[in-house]
C-alpha positions in Angstrom: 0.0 0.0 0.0 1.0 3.5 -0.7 0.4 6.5 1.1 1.0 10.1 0.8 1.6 12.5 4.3 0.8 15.9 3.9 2.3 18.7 5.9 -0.2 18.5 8.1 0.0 15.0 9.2 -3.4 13.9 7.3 -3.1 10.0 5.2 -4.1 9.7 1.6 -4.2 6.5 -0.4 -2.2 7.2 -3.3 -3.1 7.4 -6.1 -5.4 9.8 -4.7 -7.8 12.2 -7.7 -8.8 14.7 -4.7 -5.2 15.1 -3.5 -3.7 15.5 -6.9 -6.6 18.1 -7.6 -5.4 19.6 -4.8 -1.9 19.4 -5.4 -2.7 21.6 -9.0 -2.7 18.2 -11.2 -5.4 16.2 -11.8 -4.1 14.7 -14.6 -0.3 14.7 -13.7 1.9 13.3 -16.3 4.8 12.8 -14.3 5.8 11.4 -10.9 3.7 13.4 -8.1 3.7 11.6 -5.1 8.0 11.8 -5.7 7.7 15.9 -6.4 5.5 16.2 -3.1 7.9 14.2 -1.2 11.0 16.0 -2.4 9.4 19.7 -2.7 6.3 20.5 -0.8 7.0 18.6 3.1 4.8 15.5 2.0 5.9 11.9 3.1 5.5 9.3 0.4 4.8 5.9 2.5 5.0 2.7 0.9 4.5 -0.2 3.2 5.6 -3.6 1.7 5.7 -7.0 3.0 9.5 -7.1 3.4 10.0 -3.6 4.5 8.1 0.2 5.2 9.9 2.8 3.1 9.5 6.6 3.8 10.5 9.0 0.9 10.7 12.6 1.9 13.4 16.2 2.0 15.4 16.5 5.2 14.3 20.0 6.9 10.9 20.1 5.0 9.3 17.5 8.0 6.5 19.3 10.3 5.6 18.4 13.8 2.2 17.2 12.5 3.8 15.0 10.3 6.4 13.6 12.6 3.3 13.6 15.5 1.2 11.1 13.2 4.4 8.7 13.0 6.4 7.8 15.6 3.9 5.9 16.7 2.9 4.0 13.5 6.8 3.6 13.1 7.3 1.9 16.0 5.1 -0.2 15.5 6.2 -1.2 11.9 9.7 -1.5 12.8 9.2 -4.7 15.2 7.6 -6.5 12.3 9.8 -5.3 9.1 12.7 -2.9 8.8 12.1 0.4 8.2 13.6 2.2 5.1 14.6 6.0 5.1 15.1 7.6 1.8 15.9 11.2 2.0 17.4 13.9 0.4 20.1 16.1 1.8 22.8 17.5 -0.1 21.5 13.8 -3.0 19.8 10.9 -1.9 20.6 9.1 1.1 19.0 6.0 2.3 19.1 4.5 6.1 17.7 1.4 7.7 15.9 0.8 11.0 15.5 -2.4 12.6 15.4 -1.7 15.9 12.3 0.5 18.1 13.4 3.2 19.5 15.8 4.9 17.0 13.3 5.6 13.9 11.2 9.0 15.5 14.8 10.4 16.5 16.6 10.0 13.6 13.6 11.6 12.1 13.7 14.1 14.4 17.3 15.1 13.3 16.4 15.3 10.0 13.6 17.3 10.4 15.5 19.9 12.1 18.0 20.3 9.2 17.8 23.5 7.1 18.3 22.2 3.2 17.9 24.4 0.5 14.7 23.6 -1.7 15.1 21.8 -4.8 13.5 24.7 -6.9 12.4 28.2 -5.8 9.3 28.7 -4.3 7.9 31.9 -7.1 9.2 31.5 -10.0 8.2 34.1 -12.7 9.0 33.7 -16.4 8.5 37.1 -18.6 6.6 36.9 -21.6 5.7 38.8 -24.6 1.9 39.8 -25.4 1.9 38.2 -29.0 3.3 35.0 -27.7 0.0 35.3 -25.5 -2.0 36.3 -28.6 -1.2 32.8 -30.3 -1.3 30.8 -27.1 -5.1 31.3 -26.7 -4.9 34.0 -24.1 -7.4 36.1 -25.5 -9.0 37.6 -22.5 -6.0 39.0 -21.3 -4.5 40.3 -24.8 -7.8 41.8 -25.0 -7.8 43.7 -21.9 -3.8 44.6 -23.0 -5.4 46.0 -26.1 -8.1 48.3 -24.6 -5.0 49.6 -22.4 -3.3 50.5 -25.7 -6.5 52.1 -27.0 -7.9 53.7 -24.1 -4.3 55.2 -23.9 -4.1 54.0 -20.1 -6.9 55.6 -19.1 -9.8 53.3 -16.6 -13.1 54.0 -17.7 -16.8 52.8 -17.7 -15.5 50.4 -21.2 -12.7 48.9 -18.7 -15.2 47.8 -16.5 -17.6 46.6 -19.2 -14.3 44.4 -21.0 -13.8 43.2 -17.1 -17.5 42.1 -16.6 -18.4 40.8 -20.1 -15.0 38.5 -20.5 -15.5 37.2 -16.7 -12.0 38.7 -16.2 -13.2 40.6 -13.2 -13.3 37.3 -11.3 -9.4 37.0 -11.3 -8.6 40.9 -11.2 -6.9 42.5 -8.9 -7.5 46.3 -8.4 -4.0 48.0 -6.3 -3.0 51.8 -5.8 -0.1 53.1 -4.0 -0.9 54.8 -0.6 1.5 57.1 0.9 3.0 56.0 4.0 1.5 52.9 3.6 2.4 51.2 0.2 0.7 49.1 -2.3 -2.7 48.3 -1.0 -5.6 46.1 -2.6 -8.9 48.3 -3.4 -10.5 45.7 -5.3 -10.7 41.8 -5.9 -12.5 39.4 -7.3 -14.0 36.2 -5.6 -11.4 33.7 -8.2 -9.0 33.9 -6.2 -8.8 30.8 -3.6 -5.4 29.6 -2.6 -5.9 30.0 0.6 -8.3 28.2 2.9 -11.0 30.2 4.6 -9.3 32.9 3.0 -10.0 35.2 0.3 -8.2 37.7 -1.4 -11.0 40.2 -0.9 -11.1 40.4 2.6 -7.4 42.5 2.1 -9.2 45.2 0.8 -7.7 48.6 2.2 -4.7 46.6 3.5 -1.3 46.2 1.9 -0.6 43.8 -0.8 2.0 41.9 1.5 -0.8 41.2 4.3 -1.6 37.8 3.0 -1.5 34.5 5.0 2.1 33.6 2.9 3.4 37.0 3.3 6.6 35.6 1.5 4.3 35.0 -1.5 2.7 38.6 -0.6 5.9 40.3 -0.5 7.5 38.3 -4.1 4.1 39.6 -5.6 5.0 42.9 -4.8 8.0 43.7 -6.4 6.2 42.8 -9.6 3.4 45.5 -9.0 5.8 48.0 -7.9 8.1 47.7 -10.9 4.8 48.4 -13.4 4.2 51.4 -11.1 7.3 52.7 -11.3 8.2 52.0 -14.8 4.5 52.1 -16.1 5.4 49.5 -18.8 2.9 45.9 -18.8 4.2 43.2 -17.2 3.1 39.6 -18.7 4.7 36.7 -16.9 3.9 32.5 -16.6 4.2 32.4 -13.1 4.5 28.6 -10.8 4.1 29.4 -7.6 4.3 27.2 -4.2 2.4 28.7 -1.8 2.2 28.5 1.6 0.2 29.3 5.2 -0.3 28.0 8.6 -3.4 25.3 9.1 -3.0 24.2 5.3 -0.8 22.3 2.9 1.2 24.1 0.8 -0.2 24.7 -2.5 1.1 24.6 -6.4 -0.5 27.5 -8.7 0.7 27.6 -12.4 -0.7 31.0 -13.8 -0.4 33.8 -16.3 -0.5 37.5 -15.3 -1.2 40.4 -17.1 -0.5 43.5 -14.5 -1.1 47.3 -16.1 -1.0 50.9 -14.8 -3.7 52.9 -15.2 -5.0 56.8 -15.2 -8.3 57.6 -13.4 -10.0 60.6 -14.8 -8.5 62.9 -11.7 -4.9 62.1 -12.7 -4.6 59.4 -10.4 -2.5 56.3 -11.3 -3.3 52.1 -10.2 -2.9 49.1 -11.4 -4.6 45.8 -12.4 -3.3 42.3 -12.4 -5.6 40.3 -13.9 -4.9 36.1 -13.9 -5.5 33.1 -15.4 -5.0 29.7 -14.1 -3.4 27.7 -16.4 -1.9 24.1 -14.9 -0.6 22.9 -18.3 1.9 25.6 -18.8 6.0 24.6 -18.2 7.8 27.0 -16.2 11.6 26.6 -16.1 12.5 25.9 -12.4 14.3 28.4 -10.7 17.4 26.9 -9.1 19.2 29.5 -7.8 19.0 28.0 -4.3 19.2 24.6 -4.9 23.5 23.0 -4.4 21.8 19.8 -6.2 19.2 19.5 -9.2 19.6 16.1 -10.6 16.9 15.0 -8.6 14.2 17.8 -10.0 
């Protein structure tokens, strides 16, 4: 039998549909239970006749998950050895035949601070006609009202938003003195988070989300349209995080824009689409090892 662990020490059968919906792939093409184990703090359990094997990324192990084990482990280790395979620094593999040492060793582990095997936001730049042959037509076509309109926000900018369903994954920031780059609009698509969504930061400041690490990476996107005024189309694969919930996989494209309000004032828009098929290099700028990606 096969299990997969999640982060926060909940079992799932694997193959699992609901937990690979989750995860971002419900049809993945490619080795998922392995990426969880190696990237996102999952456990990969497979318990044979002849031995129980755990798969999973030194550092990346939470209390929940180590809570919901040492006990199983124990118990399996009196009956069959128990295999460790783990990365740290490439694959290492250990084995348990005595009670007592498994939940320390996995304690260890746990502990130890290993770089990730990809980054967490990755953001790949694109060009708008790459977009306009890709099938991305509702967000080339708010690009080209943009163009048209000049920049300026008006009543056919809201219309475009309403009529193409956009303004279900728009964002609406402005720049507050003092305070920064707050959210003054958003539309009920957006549900990474649990219990959470986007449009209760209204009036608040783009980085007060439940990842603020994910808040504050999506800022420096939104600030560098502001300041330089020029769009910003990017395929973005992002591993988000927040307490209470398993981390979560978004592949998406954004279209962010700065606009003019009829009293001179200036804003912007990011306006997303969530698009699962779409291969975004891996960052691996803080990763010592990536044969294992």
């Amino acid at each position: 039998m096969n299990y997969l662990i999640d982060t926060s020490g909940r079992w799932w059968r694997w193959p699992s549909e609901l937990l690979a919906e989750k995860l971002g792939y419900p049809n993945p093409d490619f080795d998922l239970a392995g990426y969880a184990a190696r990237n996102l703090g999952y456990v990969w359990l497979e318990v044979r006749e002849d031995v129980t094997l755990l798969q999973f990324r030194a550092g990346m192990l939470s209390p929940a998950v180590l809570s919901t084990l040492e006990s199983y482990l124990e118990s399996a280790v009196k009956t069959t050895p128990v295999g460790l395979v783990f990365y740290l620094m490439g694959w290492m593999e250990e084995v348990f035949l005595e009670a007592g040492a498994v939940s320390p060793r996995l304690r260890e582990l746990a502990n130890l601070r290993e770089p990730r095997m990809r980054d967490k936001f990755i953001r790949a730049p694109q060009q708008l006609d790459s977009w306009r042959h890709s099938g991305q037509q509702r967000l080339v076509g708010l690009y080209d009202l943009w163009r048209a309109n000049s920049g300026l926000y008006d009543k056919s900018v809201d219309r475009y938003l309403q009529s193409s369903e956009m303004i279900n994954r728009t964002l609406l920031v402005e720049d507050q003195p003092n305070i920064g780059l707050t959210l003054k609009f958003s539309g009920d698509g957006f549900s990474i988070y649990d219990n959470f969504k986007l449009k209760q930061m209204v009036g608040r400041r783009l980085t007060d989300q439940p990842d603020p690490q994910y808040g504050q990476w999506t800022a420096v996107s939104y600030l560098e349209c502001m300041q330089k005024g020029d769009p910003l189309a990017d395929d973005i694969d992002a591993i988000i995080e927040a307490e209470g919930h398993d981390s979560r996989r978004r592949r998406y494209q954004r279209l962010i824009l700065r606009w003019r309000d009829g009293n001179g004032g200036r804003f912007l828009s990011g306006s997303s689409l969530v698009t699962p098929h779409i291969s975004v290099p891996l960052g691996l700028e803080g990763a010592r090892s990536v044969s294992s990606v």
